[in-house]
Each structure stands twice: as structure tokens, then as C-alpha cells.
C-alpha positions as CSV (number, residue, x, y, z in Angstrom):
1,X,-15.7,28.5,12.0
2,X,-14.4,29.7,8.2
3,X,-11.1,31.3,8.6
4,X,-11.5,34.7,6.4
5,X,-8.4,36.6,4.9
6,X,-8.7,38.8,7.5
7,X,-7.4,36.1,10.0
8,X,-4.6,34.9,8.1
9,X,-3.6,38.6,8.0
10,X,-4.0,38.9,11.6
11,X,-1.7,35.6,11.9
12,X,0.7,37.0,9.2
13,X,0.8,40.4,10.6
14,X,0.4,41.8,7.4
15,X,-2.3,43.8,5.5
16,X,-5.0,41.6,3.7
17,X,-4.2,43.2,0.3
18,X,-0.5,41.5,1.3
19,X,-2.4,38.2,1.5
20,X,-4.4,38.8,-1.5
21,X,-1.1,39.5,-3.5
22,X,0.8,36.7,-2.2
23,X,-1.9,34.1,-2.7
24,X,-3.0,35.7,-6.3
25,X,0.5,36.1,-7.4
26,X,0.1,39.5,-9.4
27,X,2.5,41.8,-7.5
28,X,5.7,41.2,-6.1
29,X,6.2,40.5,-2.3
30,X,9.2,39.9,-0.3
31,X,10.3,36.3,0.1
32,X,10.5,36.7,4.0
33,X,6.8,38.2,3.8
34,X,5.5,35.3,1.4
35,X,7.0,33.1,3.5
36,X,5.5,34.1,6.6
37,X,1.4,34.5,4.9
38,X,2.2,31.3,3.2
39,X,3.3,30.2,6.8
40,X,0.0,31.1,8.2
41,X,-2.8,29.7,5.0
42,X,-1.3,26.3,6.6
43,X,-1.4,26.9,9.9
44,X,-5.3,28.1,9.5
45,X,-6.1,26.3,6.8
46,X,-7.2,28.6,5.0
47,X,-9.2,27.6,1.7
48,X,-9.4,30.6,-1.4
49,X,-12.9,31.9,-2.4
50,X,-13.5,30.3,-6.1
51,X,-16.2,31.0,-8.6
52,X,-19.2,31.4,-6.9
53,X,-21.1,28.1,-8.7
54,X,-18.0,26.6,-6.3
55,X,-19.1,27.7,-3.2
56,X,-22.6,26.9,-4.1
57,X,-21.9,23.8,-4.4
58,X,-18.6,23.1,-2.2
59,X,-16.4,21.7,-4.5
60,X,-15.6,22.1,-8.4
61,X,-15.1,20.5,-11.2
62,X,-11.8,19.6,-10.6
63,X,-10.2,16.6,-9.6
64,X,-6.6,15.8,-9.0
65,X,-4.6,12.8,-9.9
66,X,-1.3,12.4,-7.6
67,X,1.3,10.2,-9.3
68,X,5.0,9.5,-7.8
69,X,6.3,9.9,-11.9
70,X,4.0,10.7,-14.3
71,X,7.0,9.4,-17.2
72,X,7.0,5.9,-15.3
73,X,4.4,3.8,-17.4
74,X,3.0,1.7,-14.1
75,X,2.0,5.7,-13.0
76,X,1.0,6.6,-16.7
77,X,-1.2,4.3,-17.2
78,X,-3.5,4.4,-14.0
79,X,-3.7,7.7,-14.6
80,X,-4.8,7.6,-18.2
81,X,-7.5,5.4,-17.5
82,X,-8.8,7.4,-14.5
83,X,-8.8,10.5,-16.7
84,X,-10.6,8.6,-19.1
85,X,-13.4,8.1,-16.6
86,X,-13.2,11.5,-14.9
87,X,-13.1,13.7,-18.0
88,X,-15.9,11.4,-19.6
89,X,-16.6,11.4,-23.5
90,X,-17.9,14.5,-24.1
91,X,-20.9,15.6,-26.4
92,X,-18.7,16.2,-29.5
93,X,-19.8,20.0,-29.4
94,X,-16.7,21.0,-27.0
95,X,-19.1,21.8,-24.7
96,X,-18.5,20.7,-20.8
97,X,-21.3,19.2,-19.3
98,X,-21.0,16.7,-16.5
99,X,-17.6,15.9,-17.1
100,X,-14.6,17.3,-14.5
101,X,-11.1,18.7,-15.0
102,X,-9.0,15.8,-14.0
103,X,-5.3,17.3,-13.4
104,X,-2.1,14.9,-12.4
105,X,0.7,16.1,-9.6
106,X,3.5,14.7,-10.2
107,X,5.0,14.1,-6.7
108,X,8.2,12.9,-7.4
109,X,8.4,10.9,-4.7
110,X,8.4,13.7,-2.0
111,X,6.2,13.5,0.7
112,X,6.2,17.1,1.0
113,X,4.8,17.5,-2.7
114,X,2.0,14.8,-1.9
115,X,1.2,17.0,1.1
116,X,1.5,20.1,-0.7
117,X,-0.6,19.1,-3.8
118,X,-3.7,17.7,-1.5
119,X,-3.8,21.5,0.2
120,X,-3.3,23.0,-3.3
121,X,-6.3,21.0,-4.3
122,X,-8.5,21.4,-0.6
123,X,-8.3,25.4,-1.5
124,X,-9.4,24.6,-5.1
125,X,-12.4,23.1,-3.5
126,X,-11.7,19.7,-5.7
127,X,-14.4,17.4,-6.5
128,X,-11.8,14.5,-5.9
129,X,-8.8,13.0,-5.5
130,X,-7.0,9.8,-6.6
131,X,-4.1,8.5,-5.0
132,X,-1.8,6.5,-6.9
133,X,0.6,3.7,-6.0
134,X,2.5,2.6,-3.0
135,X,2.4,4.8,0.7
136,X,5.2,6.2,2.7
137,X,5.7,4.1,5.9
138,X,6.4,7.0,7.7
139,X,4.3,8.1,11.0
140,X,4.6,11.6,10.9
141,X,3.7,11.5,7.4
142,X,1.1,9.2,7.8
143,X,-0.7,11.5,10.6
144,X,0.1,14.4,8.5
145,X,-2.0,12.5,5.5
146,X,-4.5,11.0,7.8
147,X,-5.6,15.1,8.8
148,X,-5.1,16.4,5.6
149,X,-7.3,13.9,4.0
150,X,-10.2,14.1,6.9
151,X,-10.4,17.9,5.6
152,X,-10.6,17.3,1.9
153,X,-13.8,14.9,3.3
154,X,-15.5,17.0,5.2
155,X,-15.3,19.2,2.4
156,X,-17.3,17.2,0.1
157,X,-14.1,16.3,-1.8
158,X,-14.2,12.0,-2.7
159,X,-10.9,10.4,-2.2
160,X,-9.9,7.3,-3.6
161,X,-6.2,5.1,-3.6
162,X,-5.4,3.4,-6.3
163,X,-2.7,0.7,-6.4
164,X,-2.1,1.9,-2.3
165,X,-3.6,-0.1,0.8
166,X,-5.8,1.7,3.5
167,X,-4.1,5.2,5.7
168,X,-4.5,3.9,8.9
169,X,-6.7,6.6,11.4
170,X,-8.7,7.6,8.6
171,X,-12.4,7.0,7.5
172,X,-11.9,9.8,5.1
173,X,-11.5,7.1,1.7
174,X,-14.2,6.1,-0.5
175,X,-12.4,3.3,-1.5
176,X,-8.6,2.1,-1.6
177,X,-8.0,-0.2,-4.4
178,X,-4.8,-2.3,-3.6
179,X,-2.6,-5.0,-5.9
180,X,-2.1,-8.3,-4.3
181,X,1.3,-7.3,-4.0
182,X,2.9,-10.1,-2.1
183,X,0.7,-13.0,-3.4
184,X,2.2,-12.0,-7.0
185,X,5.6,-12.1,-5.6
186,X,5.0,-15.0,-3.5
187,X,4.0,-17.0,-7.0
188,X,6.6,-15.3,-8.7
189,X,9.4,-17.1,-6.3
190,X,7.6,-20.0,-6.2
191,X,7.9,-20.3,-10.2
192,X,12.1,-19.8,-9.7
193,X,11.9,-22.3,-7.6
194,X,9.8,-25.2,-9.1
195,X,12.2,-24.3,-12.0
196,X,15.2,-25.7,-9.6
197,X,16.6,-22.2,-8.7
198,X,17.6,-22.3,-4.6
199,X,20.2,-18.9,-4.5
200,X,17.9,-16.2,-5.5
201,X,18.5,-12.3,-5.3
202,X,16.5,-9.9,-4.7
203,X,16.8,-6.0,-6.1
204,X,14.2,-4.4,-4.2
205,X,12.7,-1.0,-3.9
206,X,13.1,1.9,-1.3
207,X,13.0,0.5,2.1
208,X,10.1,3.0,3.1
209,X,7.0,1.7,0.2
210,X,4.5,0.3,1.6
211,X,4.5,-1.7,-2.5
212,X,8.7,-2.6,-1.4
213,X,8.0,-4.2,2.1
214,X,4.8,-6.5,0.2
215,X,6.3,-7.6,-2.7
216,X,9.6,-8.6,-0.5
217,X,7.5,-10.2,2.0
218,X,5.5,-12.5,-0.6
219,X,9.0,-13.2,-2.0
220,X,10.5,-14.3,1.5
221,X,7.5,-16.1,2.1
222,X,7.7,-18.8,-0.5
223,X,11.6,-18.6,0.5
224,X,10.6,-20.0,3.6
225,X,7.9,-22.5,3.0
226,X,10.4,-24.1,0.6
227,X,13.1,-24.6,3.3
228,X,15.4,-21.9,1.5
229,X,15.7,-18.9,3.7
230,X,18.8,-18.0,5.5
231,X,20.6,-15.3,5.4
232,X,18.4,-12.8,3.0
233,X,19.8,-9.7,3.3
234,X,23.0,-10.5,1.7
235,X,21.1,-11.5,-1.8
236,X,18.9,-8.3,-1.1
237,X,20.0,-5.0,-2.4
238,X,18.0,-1.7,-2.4
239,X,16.9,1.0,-4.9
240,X,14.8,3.6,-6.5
241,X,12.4,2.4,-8.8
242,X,14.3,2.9,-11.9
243,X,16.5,1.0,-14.8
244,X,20.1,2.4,-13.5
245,X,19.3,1.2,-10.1
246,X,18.5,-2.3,-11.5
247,X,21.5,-1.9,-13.0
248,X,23.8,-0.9,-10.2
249,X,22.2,-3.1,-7.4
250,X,22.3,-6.2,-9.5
251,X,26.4,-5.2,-10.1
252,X,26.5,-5.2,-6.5
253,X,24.4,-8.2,-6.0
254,X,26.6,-10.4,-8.1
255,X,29.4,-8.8,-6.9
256,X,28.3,-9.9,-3.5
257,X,27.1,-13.3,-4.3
258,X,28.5,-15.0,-7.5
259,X,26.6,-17.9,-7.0
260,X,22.6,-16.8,-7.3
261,X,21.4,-18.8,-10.2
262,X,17.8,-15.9,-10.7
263,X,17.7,-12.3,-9.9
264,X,14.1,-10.8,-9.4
265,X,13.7,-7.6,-9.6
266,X,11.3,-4.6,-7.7
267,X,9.8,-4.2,-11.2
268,X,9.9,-4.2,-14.8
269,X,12.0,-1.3,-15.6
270,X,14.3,-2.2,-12.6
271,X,14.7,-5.3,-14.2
272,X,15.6,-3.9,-17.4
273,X,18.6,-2.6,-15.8
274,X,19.1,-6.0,-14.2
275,X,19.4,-7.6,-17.4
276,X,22.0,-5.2,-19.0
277,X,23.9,-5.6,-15.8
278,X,24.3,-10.1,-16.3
279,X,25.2,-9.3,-19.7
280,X,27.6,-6.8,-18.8
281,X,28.8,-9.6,-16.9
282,X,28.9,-12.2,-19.5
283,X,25.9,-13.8,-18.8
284,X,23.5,-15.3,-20.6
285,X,19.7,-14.6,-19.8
286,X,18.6,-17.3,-19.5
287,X,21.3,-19.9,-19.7
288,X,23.3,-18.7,-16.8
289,X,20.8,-16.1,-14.6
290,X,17.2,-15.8,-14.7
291,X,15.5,-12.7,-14.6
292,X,12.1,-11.7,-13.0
293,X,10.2,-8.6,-12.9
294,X,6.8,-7.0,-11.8
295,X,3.9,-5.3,-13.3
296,X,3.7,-6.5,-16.5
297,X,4.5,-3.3,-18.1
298,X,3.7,-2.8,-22.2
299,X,7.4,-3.2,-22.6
300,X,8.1,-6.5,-21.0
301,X,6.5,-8.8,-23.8
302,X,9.6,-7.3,-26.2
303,X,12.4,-7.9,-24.1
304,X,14.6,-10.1,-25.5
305,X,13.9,-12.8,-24.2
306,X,10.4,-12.0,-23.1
307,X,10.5,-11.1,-18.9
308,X,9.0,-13.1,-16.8
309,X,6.8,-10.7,-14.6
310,X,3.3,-10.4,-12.6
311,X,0.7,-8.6,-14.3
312,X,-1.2,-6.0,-12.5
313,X,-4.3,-5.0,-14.1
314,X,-3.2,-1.4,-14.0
315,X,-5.4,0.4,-16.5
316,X,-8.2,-1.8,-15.7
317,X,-7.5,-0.4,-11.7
318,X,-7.3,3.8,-13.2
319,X,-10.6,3.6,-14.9
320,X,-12.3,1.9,-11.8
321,X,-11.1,4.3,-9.5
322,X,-11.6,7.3,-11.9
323,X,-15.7,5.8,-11.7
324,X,-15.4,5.6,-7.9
325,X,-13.8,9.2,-7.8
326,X,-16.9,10.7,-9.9
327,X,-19.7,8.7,-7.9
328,X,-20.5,6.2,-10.9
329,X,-19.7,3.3,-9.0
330,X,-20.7,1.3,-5.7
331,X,-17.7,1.2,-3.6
332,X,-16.7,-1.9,-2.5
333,X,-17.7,-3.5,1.0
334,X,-15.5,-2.2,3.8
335,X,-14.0,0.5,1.3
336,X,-11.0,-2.0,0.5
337,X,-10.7,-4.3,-2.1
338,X,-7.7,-6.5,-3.7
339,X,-6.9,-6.6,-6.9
340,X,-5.3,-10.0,-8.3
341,X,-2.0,-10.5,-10.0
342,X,-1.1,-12.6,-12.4
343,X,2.2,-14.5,-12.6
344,X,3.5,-14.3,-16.6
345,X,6.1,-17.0,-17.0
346,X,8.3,-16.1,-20.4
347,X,11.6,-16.5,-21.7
348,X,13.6,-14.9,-19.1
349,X,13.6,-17.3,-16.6
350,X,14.5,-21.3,-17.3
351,X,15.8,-23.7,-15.2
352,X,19.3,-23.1,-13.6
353,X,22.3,-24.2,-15.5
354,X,23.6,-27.8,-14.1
355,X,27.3,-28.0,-12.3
């Protein structure tokens, strides 16, 4: 049954011009009053009327792009390319034809926002949405996901994750494009390794990514199958996924253990901060400590030395999933499929030092 604005009146126990002014924004409300209509568009899910060509046709031509940082370039660029696919060439006359209005949210990280955004978009009737990089591991978020996302569906909105594995108790995806996430970091260790390194430590991401947990489990994989794992959480430290916590968790790290010989690092701009870090140290980079990253990210090539990382195919992954998100393309079988990384072995990481 559609919920009218007569209901979430009802539920607000307000009039509906209230509602109307609260959800329009054109006259001021009391915050207790927002609060409370606000309070009940959620709790009935209310969706706002939009052009009538919408309703005819049950979703717009908009289609949202969430991103955890838009100014982080492994977000940036899977977003580019989707745009590039969703917004579509044009005519060259300025004129719109069957091209959509691809909008990124920037999350930030929050779980509320992500949640937020996707009933922002549900009441803009979107066309789509693209979900960008790793999941929360986090139940009550995940069941809060798994119904928001059912809804966008049955609205006729297409939903596709990029660089994120499948929501478990959902059929509501088109398609969820993941990374190979541990096999890259698997390979990565098991280059350190063949190199002679045998103390190796880990900066990793937040413990609740789904994109942390893989990457750390490939890496303690090829720990183990070379006979080197013991006791792992003291050459593991934890962070965001930015340079100063590369910076402060390798501090720690070597404050810790003195005697690892590589550090890898969550990604390439945490291991940015990892380098400045050994050199703050004295270290040489790398004569005395290797350092390994992940993504492949435009700047990685110009470090000095050049990082050893795992390229993702991220652009490549945006435009695909921008072409799922508009219908152009067959989704895979079973609605998954794995993307491949590809270890990059440059200047940052050499054999360790002897004695």
C-alpha cells in the first residue's frame, strides 16, 4: 500500500502542510517538530512525489555513486569511470538524451551516511546505485543494508558493488564486482618472502572492512604456508586508511618490533606514510626495510624508490559497473565476479640486509 503524506502526518501528529515544509525545506520548522516528521518518512518509508515523467516510469534519471572519500584516489577513480559510463557522451548539442544524472555521496566512512544516502536516493526514485569499495562487517548494519536495498529493487532502482563482495540476505544486486583482495596480498607476501624477508609487519586497515580482514588474510596465508607464522598480532598494527596512520602505526610497529626486515602496508597512501616513518628512523628504503603497498595507485610509480604494490584494475572496474548500472551490460553469472590483481614488484622492496 503507498504511504501518502497524509500518513506520515498522522504518524508525526502534525498537519501535512508541516510535512510538506519540512520535507521541501522552504519555511522554518522547529527542530523537535523536524525531528519528529523526519522520524516518521523512515519509519513509513515514505518516498516524495517527483516530476510526473518519474512516476510514469518509476525511477529517474538519476543515479547515485556512494564513495567512503571522494578526495582518496582508489574512490576517485571508480567513480570517474562509472560516471563516464552513466553520464554517457552526449550529442554535442547539450541536449540530454539517454544519458542519467550520475551524483557521488561521499560517505565518509559512516554507516549512517551510507544508509542515509540510499533513502535520499529511494525517495528520488533513482535509476541506480553503485556501491563503492569495502563493506562494514557489522550485523545490524548489514540487515539494515540488506532491507534498505530490497526496497530500492523493488523499486525498479539497479544496484551494483563495485570493489565490495556480495550483502549476505539479499537478492537485491545486479551484480557485485569484487578485487581479489587476498590472493594480491597473498602474492604480495610471498614476493617479501622469496626475497629472504622472514619478520614482516603488517599496518593494516580498520578492523571492521570487509577489504582489511581479506587483504590480512591473504597476507597471513602465505605467512603460514611458508612456516613463518607465530605470533602475528604483535607485527600487526591498525588504522584508517590514510598517510598519517601509515605513519604513526609503522612508528609503533618498529617501536614494537626492531627487528622486521619489510613493512606492508593496508595501501598505497598508508604506505606513503610508512615510508616517511623508516626514514624518520634512519632507515634506508630499501637497504634496511622494505616497503609494500596496495592498489597501484597513479602515485606509486613516483615514489622514490618506486613502491612495490598490487594493481587493482580500478578504473577499468568504475566503467564496468557504471555499464552494469545503466543496463548496457550482461551481468555476470551468479551476480558475482572477481576481479584479478596484479602484484608490481619495484624499487621499494629488495632483499633484507645480511647480519
Amino acid at each position: 500500500m503507498t504511504v501518502t503524506l497524509a500518513d506520515v502526518a498522522a504518524r508525526a501528529r502534525v498537519s501535512p502542510a508541516t510535512v510538506s515544509r519540512v520535507l521541501n525545506g522552504n519555511y522554518p520548522v522547529a527542530s523537535s517538530t523536524r525531528e519528529r516528521v523526519l522520524r516518521a518518512v523512515d519509519d513509513l518509508d515514505y518516498v516524495l512525489n517527483g516530476p510526473a515523467s518519474s512516476l510514469a516510469a518509476a525511477t529517474s534519471d538519476l543515479v547515485g555513486i556512494l564513495v567512503n572519500d571522494i578526495a582518496d584516489p582508489f574512490f576517485g577513480i571508480m567513480a570517474g569511470a562509472a560516471q563516464s559510463e552513466i553520464g554517457g557522451p552526449g550529442d554535442g548539442t547539450g541536449r540530454a538524451g539517454g544519458e542519467k544524472l550520475a551524483v557521488v555521496c561521499n560517505t565518509g566512512g559512516s554507516p549512517g551516511r551510507e544508509l542515509t544516502y540510499l533513502t535520499l536516493l529511494q525517495r528520488q526514485r533513482a535509476a541506480a546505485v553503485v556501491l563503492t569499495g569495502g563493506a562494514l562487517e557489522d550485523p545490524a548494519h548489514q540487515a539494515a543494508m540488506a532491507v534498505k536495498l530490497a526496497k530500492l529493487a523493488d523499486a525498479g532502482t539497479r544496484i551494483v558493488f563495485c570493489g565490495r563482495p556480495p550483502l549476505p540476505g539479499t537478492d537485491a544486486v545486479v551484480a557485485a564486482l569484487t578485487f581479489d583482495n587476498r590472493g594480491g596480498a597473498r602474492r604480495l607476501t610471498e614476493h617479501l618472502i622469496a626475497l629472504g624477508h622472514r619478520r614482516i609487519g603488517y599496518v593494516a586497515g580498520p578492523l571492521e572492512r570487509t577489504t582489511t580482514r581479506h587483504r590480512l588474510e591473504g597476507h597471513r596465508e602465505a605467512m603460514k604456508a611458508a612456516g613463518l607464522y607465530g605470533d602475528e598480532e604483535s607485527v600487526t598494527v591498525h588504522g584508517p586508511y590514510d598517510r598519517s596512520s601509515g605513519y604513526d602505526a609503522t612508528l609503533e610497529l618498529l617501536r614494537r618490533e626492531p627487528d622486521v626486515t619489510a613493512v606492508v602496508a593496508a595501501n598505497d597512501t598508508v604506505a606513503l606514510g610508512a615510508c616517511a616513518a623508516v626514514r624518520e628512523r634512519g632507515l634506508r628504503i630499501p637497504e634496511d626495510i622494505s616497503v609494500a603497498g596496495f592498489d597501484d595507485l597513479p602515485f606509486s610509480v613516483d615514489a622514490v624508490p618506486a613502491l612495490t604494490t598490487v594493481r587493482l584494475p580500478l578504473f577499468e572496474a568504475g566503467a564496468r559497473a557504471g555499464r552494469l548500472a545503466m543496463g548496457k551490460e550482461t551481468p555476470p553469472a551468479g551476480g558475482t565476479a572477481t576481479i584479478a590483481a596484479e602484484l608490481m614488484a619495484r624499487g621499494s622492496t629488495a632483499p633484507p640486509r645480511l647480519g
